[in-house]
ChimeraX commands (.cxc) that place a marker at each C-alpha (Angstrom):
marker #1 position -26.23,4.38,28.85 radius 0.5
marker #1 position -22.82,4.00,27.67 radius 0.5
marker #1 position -20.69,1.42,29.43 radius 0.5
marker #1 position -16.99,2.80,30.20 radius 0.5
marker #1 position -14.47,0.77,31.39 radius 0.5
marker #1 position -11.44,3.04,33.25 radius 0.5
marker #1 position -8.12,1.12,33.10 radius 0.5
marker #1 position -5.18,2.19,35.13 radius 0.5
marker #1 position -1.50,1.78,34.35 radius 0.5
marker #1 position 0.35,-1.21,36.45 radius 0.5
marker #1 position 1.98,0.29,39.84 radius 0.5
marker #1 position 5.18,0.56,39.29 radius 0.5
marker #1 position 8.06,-1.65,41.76 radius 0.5
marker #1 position 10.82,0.60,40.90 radius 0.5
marker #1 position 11.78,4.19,41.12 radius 0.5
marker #1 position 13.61,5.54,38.11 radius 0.5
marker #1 position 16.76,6.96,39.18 radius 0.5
marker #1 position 18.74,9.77,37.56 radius 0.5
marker #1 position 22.38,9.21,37.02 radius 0.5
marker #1 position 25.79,10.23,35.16 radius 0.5
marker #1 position 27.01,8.12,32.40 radius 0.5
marker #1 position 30.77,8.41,31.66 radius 0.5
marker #1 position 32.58,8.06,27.91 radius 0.5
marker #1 position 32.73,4.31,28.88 radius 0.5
marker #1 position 29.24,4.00,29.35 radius 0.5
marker #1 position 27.71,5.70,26.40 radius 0.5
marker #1 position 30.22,3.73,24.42 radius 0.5
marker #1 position 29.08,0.61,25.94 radius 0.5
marker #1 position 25.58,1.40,24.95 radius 0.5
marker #1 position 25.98,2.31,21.79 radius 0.5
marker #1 position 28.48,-0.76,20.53 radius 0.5
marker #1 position 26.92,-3.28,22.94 radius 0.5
marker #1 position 23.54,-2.53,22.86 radius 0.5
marker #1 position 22.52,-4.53,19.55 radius 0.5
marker #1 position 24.49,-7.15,20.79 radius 0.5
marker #1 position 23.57,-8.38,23.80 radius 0.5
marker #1 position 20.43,-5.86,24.71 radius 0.5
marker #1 position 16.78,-6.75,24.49 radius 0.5
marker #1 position 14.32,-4.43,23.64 radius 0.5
marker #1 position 10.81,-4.23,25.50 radius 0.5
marker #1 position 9.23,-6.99,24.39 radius 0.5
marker #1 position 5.72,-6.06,22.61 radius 0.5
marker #1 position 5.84,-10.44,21.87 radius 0.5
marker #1 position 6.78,-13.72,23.14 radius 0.5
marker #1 position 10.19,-13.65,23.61 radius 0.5
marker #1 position 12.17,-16.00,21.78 radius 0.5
marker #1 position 15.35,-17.56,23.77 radius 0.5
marker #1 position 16.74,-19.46,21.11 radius 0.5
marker #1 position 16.72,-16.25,19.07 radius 0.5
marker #1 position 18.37,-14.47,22.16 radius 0.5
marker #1 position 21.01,-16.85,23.33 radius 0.5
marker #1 position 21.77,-18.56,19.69 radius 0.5
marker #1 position 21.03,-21.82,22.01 radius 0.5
marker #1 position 18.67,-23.62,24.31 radius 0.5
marker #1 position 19.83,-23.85,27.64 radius 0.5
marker #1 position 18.83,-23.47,31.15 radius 0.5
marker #1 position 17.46,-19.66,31.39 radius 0.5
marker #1 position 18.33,-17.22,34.89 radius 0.5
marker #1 position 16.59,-13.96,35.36 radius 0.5
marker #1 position 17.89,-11.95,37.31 radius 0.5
marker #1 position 15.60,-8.92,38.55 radius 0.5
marker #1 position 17.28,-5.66,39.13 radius 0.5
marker #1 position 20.79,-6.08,38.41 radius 0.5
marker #1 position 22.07,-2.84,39.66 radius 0.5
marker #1 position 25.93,-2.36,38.10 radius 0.5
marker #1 position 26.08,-6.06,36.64 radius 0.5
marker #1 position 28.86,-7.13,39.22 radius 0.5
marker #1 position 26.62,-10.13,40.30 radius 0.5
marker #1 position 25.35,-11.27,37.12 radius 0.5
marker #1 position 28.56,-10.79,35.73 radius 0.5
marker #1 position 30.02,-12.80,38.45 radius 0.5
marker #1 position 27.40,-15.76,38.67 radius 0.5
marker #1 position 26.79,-15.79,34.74 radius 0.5
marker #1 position 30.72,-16.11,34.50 radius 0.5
marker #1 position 30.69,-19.08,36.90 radius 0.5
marker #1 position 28.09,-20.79,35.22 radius 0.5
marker #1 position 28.67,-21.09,31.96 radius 0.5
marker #1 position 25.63,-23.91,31.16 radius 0.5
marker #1 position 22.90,-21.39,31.77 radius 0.5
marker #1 position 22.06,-18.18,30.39 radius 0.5
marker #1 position 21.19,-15.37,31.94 radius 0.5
marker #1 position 18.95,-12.50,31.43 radius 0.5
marker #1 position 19.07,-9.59,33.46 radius 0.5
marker #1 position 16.47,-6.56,34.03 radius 0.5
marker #1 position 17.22,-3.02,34.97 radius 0.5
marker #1 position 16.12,0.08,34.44 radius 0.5
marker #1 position 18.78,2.76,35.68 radius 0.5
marker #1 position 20.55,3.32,32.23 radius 0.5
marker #1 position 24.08,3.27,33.72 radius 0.5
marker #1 position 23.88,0.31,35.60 radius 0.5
marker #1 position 22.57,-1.32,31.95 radius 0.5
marker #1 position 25.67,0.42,30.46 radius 0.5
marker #1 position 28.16,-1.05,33.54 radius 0.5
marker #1 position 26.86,-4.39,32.97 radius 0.5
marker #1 position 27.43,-4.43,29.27 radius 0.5
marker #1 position 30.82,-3.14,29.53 radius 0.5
marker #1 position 31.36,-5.79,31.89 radius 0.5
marker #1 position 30.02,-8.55,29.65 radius 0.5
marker #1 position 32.18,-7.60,26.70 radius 0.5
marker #1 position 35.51,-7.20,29.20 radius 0.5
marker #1 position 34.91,-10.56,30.44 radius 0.5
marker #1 position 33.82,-12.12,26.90 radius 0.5
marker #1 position 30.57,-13.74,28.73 radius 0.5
marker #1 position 28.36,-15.08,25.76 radius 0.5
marker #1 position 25.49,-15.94,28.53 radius 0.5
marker #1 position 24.52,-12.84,29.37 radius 0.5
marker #1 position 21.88,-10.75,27.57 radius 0.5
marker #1 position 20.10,-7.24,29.45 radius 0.5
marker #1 position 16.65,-5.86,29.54 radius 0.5
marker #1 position 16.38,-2.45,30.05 radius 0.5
marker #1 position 12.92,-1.80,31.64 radius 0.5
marker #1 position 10.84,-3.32,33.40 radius 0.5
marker #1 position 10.99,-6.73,34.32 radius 0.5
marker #1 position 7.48,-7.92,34.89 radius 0.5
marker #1 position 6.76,-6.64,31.30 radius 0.5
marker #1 position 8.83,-9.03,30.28 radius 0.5
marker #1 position 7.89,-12.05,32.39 radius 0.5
marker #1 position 4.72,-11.55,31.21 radius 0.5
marker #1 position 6.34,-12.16,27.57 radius 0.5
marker #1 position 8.08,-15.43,28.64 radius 0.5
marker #1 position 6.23,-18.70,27.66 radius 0.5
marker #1 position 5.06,-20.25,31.63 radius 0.5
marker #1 position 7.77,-23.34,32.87 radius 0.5
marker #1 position 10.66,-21.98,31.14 radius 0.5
marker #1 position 12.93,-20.15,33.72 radius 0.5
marker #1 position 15.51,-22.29,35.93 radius 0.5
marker #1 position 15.73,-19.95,38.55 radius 0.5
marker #1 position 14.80,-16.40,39.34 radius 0.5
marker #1 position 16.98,-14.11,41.05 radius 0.5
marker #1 position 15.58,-11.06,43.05 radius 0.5
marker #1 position 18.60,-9.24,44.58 radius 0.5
marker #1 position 17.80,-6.27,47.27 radius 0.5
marker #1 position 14.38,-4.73,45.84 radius 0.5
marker #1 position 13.54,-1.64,46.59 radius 0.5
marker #1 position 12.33,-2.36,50.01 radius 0.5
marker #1 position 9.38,0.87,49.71 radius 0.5
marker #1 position 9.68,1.16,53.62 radius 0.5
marker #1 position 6.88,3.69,53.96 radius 0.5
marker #1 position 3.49,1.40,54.63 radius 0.5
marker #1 position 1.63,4.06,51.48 radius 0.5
marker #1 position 4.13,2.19,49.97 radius 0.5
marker #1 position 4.20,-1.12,50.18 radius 0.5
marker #1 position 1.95,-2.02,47.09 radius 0.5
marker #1 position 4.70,-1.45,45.03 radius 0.5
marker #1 position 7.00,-3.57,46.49 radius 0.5
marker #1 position 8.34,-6.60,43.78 radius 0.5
marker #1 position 7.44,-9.25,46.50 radius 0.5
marker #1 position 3.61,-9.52,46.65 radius 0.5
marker #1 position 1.42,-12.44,45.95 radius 0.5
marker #1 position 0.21,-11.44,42.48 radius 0.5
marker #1 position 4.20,-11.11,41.20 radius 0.5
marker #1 position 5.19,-14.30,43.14 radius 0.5
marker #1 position 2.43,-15.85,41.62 radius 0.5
marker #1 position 3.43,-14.60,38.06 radius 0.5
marker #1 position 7.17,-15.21,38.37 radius 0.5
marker #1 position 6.29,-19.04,39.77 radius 0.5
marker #1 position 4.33,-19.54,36.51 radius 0.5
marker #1 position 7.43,-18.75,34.68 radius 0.5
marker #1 position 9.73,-21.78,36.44 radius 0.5
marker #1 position 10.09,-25.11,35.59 radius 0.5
marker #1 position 9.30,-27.73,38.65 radius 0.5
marker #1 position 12.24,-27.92,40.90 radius 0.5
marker #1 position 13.49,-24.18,40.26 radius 0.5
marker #1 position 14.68,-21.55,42.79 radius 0.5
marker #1 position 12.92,-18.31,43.34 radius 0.5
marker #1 position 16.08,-16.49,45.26 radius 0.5
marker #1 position 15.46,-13.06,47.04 radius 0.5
marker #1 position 17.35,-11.09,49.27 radius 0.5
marker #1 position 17.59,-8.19,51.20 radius 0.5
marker #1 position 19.18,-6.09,54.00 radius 0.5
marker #1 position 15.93,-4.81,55.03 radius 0.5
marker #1 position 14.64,-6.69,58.11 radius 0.5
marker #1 position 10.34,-6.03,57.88 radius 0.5
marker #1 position 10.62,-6.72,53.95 radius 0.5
marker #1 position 12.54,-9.43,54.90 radius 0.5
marker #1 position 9.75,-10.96,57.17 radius 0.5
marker #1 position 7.04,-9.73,54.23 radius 0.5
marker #1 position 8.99,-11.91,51.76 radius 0.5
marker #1 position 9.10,-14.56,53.91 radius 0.5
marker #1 position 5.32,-14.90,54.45 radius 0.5
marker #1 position 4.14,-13.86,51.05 radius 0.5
marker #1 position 6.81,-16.48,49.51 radius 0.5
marker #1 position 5.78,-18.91,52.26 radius 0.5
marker #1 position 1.50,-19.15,51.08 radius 0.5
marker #1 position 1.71,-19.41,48.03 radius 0.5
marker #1 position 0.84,-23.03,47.21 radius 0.5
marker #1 position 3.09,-24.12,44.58 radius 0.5
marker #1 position 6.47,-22.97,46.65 radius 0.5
marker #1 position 8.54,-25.10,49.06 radius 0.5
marker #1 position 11.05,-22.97,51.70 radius 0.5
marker #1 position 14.09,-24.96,50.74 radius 0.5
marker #1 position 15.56,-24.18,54.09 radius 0.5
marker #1 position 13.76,-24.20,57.59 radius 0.5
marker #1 position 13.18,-19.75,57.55 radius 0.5
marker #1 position 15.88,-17.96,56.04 radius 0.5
marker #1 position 18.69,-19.55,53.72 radius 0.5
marker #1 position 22.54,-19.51,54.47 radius 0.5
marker #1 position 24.03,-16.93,52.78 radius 0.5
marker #1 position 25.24,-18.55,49.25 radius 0.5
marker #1 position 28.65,-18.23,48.24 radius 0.5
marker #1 position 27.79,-18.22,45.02 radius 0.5
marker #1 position 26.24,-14.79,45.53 radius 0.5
marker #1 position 28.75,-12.34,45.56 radius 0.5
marker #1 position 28.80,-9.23,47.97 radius 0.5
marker #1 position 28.66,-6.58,46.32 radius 0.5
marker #1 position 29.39,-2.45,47.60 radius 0.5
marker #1 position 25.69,-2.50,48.19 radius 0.5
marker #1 position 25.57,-5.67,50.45 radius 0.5
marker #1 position 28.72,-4.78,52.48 radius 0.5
marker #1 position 27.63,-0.98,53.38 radius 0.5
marker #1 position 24.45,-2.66,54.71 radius 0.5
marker #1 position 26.64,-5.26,56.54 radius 0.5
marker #1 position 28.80,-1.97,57.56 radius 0.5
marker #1 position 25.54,-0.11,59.11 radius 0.5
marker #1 position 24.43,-2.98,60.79 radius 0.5
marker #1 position 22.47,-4.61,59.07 radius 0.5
marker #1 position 21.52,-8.24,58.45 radius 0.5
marker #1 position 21.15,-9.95,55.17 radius 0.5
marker #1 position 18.02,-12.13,54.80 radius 0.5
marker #1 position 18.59,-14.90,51.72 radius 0.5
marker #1 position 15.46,-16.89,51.00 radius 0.5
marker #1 position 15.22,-19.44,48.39 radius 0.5
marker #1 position 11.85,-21.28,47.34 radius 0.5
marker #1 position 11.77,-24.06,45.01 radius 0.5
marker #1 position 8.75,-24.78,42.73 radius 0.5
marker #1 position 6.82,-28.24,43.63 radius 0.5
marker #1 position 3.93,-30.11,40.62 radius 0.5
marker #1 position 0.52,-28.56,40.56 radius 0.5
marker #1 position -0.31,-31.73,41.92 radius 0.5
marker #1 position 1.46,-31.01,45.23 radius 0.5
marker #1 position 0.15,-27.61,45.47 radius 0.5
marker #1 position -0.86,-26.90,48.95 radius 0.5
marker #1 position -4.45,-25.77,49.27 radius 0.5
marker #1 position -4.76,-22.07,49.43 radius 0.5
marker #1 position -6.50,-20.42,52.51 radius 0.5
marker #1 position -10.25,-20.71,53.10 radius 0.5
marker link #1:1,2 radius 0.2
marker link #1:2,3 radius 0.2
marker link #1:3,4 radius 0.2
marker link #1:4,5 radius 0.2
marker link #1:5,6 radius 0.2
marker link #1:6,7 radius 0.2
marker link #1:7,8 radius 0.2
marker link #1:8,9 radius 0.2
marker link #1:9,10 radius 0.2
marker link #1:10,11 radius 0.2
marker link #1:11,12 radius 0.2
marker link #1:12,13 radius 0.2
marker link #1:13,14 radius 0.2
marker link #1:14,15 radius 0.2
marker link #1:15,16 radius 0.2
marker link #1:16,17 radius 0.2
marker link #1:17,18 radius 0.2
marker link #1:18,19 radius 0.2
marker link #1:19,20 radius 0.2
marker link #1:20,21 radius 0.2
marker link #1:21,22 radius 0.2
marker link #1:22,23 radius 0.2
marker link #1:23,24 radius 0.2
marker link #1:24,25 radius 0.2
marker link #1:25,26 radius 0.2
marker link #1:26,27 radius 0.2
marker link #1:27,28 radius 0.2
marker link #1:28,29 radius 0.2
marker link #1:29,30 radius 0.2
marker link #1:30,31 radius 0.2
marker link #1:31,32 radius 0.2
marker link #1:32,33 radius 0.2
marker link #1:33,34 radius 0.2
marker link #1:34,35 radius 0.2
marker link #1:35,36 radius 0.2
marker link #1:36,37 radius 0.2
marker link #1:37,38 radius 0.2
marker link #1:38,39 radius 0.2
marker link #1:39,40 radius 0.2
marker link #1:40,41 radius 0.2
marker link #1:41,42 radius 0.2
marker link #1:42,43 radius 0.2
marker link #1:43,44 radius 0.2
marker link #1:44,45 radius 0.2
marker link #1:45,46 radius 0.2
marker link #1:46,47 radius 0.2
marker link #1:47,48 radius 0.2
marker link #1:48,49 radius 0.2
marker link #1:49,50 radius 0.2
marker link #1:50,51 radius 0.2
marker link #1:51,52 radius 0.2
marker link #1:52,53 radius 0.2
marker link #1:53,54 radius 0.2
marker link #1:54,55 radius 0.2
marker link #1:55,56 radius 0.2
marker link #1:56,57 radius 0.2
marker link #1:57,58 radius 0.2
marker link #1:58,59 radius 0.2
marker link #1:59,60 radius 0.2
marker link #1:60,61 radius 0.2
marker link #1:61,62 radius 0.2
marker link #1:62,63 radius 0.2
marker link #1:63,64 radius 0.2
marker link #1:64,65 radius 0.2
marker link #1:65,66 radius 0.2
marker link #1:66,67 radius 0.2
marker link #1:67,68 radius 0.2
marker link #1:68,69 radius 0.2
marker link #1:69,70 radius 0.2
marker link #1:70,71 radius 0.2
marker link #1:71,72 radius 0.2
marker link #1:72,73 radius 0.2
marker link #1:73,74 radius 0.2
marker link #1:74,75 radius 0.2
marker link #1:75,76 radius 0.2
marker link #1:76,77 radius 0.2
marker link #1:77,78 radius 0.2
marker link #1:78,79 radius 0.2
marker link #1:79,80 radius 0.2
marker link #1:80,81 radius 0.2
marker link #1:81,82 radius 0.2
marker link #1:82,83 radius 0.2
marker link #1:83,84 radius 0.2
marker link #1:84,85 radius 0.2
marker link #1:85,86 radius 0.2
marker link #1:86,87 radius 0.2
marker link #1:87,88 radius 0.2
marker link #1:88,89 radius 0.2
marker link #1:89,90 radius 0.2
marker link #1:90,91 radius 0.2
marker link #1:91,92 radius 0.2
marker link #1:92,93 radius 0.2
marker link #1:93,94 radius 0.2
marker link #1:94,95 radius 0.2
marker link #1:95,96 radius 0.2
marker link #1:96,97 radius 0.2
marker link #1:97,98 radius 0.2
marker link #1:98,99 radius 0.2
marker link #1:99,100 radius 0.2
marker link #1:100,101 radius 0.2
marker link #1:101,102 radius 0.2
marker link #1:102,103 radius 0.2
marker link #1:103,104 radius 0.2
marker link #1:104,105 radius 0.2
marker link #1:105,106 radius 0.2
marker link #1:106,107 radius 0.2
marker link #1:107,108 radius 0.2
marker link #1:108,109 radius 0.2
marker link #1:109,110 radius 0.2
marker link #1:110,111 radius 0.2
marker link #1:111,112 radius 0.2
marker link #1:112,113 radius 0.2
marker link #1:113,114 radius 0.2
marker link #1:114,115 radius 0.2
marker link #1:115,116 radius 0.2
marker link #1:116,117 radius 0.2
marker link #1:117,118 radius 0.2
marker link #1:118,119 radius 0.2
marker link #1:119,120 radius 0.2
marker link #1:120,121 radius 0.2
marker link #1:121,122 radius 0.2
marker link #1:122,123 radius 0.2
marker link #1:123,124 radius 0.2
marker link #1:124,125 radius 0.2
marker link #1:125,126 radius 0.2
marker link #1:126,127 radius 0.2
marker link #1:127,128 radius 0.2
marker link #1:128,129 radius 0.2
marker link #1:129,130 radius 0.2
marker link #1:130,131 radius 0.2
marker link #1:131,132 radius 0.2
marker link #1:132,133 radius 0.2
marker link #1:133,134 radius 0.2
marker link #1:134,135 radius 0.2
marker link #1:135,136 radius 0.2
marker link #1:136,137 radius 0.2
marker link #1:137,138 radius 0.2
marker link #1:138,139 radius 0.2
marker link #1:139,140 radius 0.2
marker link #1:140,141 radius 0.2
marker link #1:141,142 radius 0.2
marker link #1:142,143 radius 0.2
marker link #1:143,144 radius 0.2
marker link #1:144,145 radius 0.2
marker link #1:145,146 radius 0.2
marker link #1:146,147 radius 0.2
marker link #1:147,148 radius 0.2
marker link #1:148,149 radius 0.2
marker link #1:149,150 radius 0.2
marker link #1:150,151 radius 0.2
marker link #1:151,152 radius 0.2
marker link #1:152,153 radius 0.2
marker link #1:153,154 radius 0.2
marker link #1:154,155 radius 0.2
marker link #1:155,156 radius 0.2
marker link #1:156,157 radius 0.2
marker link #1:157,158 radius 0.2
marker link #1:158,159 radius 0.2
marker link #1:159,160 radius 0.2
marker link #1:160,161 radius 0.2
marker link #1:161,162 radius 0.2
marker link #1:162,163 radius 0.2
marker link #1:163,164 radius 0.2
marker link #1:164,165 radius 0.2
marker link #1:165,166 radius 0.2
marker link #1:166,167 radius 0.2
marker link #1:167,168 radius 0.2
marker link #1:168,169 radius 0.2
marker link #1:169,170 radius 0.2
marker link #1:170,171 radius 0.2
marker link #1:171,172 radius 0.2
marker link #1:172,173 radius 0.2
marker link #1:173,174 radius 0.2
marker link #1:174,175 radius 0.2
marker link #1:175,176 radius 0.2
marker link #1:176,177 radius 0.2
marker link #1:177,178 radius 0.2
marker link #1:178,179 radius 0.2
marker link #1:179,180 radius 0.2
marker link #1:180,181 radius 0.2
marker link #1:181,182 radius 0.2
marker link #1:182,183 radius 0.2
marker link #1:183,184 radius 0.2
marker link #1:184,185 radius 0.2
marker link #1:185,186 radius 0.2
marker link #1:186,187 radius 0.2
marker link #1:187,188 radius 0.2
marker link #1:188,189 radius 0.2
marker link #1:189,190 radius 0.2
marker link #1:190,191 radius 0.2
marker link #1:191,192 radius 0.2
marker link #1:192,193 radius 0.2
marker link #1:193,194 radius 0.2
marker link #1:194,195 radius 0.2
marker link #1:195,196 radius 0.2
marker link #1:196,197 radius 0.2
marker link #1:197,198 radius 0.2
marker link #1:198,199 radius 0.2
marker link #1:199,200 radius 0.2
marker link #1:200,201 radius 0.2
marker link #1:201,202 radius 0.2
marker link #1:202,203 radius 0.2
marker link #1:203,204 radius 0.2
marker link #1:204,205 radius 0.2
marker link #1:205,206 radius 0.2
marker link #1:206,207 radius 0.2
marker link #1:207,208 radius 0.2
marker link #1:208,209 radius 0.2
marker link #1:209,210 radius 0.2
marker link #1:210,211 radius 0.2
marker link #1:211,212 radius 0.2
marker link #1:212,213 radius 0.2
marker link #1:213,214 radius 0.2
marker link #1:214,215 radius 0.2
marker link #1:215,216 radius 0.2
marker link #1:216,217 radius 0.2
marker link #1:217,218 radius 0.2
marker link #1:218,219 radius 0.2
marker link #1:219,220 radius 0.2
marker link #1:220,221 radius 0.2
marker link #1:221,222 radius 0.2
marker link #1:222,223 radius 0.2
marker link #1:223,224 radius 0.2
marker link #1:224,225 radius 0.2
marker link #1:225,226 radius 0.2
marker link #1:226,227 radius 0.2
marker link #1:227,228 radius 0.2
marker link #1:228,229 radius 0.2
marker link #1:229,230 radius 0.2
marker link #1:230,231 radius 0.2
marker link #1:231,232 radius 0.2
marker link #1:232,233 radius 0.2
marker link #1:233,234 radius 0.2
marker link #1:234,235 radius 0.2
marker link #1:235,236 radius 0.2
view
């Protein structure tokens, strides 16, 4: 009897979305791109290679039109930052951005993100930054949301000890769902007692201040990385 094994293709945390691109953002794309875009990684990625120095690395998960990564990478200047999208314009936006504010920090990933996590080498990310995730409301839904314990378990990997994971979101249940997935796992520490104080650092962008305009609270949460050998034990 022949043994077959059936594989089946990761769920995906994202939905594709359709949109116009302006003259400005096919331009961008096409002059930027080789620049400062990163292909999907099929190897280990190389940061040297990607930066043209070693510094402090940021990834930034989802980074919508590129006005926050634009805005923190700008502000920042001693870490680099690598940020993942997969809605074309937005990756066009943000590399028009990066050229108009001459931000040599900055590289983009268009695709998927945990593809490429998977690619990084493990302790070599300074923070990660997961901005308003699709919050997959519907419960038939909720395995593909980013926040899970198998993700948080595989972006943790990826940090160096002392590093922030940094979520947020404007949608209250995911809100409570990140808190207790980020909460047991055992090698992250809430830096703040429940939610974190909005950082000013973040900036608000049109996405964050319709939510605030419906109603809406914003949840920050920020967990820091602790040793292996301060790992809580996991559950029985």
């Amino acid at each position: 009897m022949v043994d077959v094994q059936i594989t089946h293709a990761p769920i995906r945390t994202f939905h594709v979305r359709r949109g116009r691109m302006g003259q400005r953002h096919h331009d961008a794309l096409s002059r930027l791109w080789p620049r400062y875009g990163v292909p999907s990684p099929t190897a280990a990625v190389d940061r040297v290679a990607l930066f043209g120095r070693r510094a402090p690395l940021v990834l930034e998960i989802g980074s919508g039109m590129g006005d926050t990564t634009v805005a923190m990478a700008g502000a920042d200047p001693g870490r680099d930052y690598l940020a993942a999208e997969v809605h074309t314009p937005g990756v066009a936006n943000l590399l028009a951005l990066v050229e108009e504010h001459r931000l040599g920090n900055v590289r983009v990933l268009r695709g998927d993100a945990l593809e490429l996590v998977r690619k990084l080498p493990p302790g070599c990310l300074d923070a990660v930054h997961v901005f308003f995730p699709d919050p997959w409301p519907k419960a038939r839904h909720h395995k593909r949301r980013l926040i899970q314990p198998d993700h948080v378990a595989l972006l943790r990997s990826r940090l160096v000890e002392g590093a922030t994971l940094h979520c947020a979101t404007d949608w209250a249940p995911y809100a409570e769902a990140m808190l207790a997935t980020l909460s047991a796992d055992p090698e992250l520490v809430n830096a703040f007692d429940g939610y974190a104080p909005r950082s000013e650092r973040r900036p608000r962008t049109k996405f964050e201040q319709r939510a605030v305009n419906a109603g809406r609270d914003i949840a920050d949460l920020v967990f820091r990385r602790i040793p292996a050998s301060r790992a809580r034990p996991g559950p029985p």
